[in-house]
C-alpha positions as CSV (number, residue, x, y, z in Angstrom):
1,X,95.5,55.4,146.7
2,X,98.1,55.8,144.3
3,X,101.4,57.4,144.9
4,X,103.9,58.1,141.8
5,X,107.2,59.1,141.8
6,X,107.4,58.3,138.0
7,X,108.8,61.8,136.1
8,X,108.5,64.0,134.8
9,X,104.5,64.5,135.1
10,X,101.1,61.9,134.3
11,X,101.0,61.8,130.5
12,X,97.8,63.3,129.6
13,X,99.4,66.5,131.3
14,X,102.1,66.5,129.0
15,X,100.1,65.7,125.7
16,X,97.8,68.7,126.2
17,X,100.7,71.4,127.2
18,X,102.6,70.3,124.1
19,X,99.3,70.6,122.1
20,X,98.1,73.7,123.5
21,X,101.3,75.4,123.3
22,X,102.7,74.3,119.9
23,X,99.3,75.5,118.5
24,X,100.5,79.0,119.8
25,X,103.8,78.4,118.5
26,X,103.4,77.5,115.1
27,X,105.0,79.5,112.6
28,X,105.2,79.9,108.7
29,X,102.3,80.5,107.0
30,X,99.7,78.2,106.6
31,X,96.1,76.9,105.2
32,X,93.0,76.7,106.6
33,X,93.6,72.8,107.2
34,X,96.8,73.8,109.5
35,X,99.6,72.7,106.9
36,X,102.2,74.9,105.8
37,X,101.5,76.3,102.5
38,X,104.3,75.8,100.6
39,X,107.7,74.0,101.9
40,X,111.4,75.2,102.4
41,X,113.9,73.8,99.9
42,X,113.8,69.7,99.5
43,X,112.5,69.8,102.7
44,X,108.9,67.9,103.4
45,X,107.0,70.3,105.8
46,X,103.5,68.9,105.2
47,X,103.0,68.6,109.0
48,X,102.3,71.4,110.9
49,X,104.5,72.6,113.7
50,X,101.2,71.3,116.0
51,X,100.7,68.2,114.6
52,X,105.1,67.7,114.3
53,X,104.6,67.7,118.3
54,X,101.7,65.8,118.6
55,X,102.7,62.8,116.6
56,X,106.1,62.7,116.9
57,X,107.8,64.6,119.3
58,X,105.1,63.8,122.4
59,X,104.7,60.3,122.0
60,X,108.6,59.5,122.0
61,X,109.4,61.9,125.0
62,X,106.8,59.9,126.7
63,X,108.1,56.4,126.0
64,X,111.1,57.5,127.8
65,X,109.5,59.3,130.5
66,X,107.3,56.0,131.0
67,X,110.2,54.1,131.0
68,X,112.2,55.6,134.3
69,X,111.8,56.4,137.5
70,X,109.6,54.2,139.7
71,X,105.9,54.1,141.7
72,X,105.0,53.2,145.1
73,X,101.3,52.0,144.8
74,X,99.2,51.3,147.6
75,X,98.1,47.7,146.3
76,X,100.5,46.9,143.8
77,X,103.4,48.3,145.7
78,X,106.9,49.9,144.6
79,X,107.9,48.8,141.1
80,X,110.4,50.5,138.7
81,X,109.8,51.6,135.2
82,X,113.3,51.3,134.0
83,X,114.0,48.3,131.2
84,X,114.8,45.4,132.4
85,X,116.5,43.4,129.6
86,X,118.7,44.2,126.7
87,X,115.9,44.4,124.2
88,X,114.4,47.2,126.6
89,X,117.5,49.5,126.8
90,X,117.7,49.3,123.1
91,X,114.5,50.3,122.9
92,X,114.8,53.8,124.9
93,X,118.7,53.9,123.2
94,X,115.9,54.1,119.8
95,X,113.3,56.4,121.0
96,X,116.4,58.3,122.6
97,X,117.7,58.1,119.2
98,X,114.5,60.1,117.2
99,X,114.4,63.0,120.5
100,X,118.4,63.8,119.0
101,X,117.2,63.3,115.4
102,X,113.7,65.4,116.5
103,X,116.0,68.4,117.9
104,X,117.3,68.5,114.2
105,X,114.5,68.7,112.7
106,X,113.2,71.5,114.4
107,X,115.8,73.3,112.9
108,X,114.6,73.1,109.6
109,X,114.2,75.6,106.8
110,X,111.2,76.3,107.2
111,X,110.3,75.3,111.1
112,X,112.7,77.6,112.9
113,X,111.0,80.4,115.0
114,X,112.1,83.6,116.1
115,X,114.0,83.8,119.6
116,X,115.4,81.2,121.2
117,X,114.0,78.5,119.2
118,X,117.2,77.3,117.8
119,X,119.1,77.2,121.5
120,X,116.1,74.9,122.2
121,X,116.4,72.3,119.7
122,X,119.7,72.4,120.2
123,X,119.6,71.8,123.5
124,X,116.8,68.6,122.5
125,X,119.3,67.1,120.8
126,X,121.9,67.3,123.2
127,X,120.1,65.5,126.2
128,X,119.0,63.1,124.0
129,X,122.6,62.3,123.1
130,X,122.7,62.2,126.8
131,X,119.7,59.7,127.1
132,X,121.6,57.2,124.6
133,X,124.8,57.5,126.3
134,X,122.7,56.5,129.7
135,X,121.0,53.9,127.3
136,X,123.9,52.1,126.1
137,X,125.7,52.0,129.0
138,X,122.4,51.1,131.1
139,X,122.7,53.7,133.4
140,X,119.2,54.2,135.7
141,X,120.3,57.2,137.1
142,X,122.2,59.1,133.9
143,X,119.0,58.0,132.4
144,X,116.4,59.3,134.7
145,X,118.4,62.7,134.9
146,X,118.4,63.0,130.4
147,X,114.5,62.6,130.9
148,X,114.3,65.2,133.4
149,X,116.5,67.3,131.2
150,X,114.7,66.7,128.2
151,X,111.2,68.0,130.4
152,X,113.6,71.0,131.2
153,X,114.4,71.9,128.0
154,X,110.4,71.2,126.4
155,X,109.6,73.5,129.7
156,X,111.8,76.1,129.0
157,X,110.3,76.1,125.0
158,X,107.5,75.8,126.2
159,X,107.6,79.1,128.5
160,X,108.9,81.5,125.6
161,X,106.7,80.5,123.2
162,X,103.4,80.2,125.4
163,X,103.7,81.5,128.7
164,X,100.1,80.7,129.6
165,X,99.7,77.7,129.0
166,X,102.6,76.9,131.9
167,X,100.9,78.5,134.5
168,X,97.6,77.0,134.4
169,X,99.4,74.1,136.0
């Protein structure tokens, strides 16, 4: 048996709420292949606001996620996830990097939403300014807490724009 305290929740969990929801949440209009039909300004917008999420947003919330916190399992024991050398750290500092840069981009022409949207991403790039500062400074805790933070915030975002898809879980 397997007990993890690793956060924020298992990975798959987190791959198919930010599918399912974002598939509720995209906005513009857009083709029968999912891509917006036409795009705002000098802006690139080819990828819809699904497929934004699933290939870029997801998969570097969940290097970080992966790389905090710790587990306690029955045969292998209690390990941490947190880097353990320079080259690690500046890896998270990077991936913590593209979640600030990520917030930004959700504010778009073209990829903001009605409502709170724009508190959201703001609030994206904000704990991932926080996740760097833990980064660079090598800070386990400060850095655990931005993750948990960042979850908050793709929570929250996650609960105006689909609410069902929260409480199946």
């Amino acid at each position: 048996m397997k007990f993890t305290c690793r956060f924020p929740t298992p990975s798959l969990l987190i791959t198919f709420l930010t599918l399912s929801t974002l598939a509720a949440c995209s906005g513009g209009s857009e083709n029968a292949d999912n891509h917006p039909s036409t795009t705002a300004g000098d802006y690139n917008l080819t990828l819809s606001m699904s497929e934004y999420m699933a290939h870029v947003l997801e998969p570097t919330a969940d290097e970080l996620w992966g790389s905090a916190g710790w587990i306690n399992d029955k045969f292998e024991g209690y390990y941490e996830l947190y880097p353990t050398d320079d080259e690690g750290w500046q890896r998270v500092e990077n991936f913590s990097a593209m979640i600030v840069e990520a917030g930004n981009t959700l504010l778009l022409p073209g990829r903001v939403q009605e409502g709170p949207w724009s508190t959201y991403a703001q609030a994206l790039s904000d704990v991932g300014l926080r996740a760097m500062q833990a980064s660079e400074t090598q800070n386990e805790e400060d850095f655990f807490q931005a993750g948990a933070q960042i979850y908050s915030v793709c929570t929250a975002c996650h609960q105006a724009y689909n609410p069902d898809i929260v409480s199946r879980f």
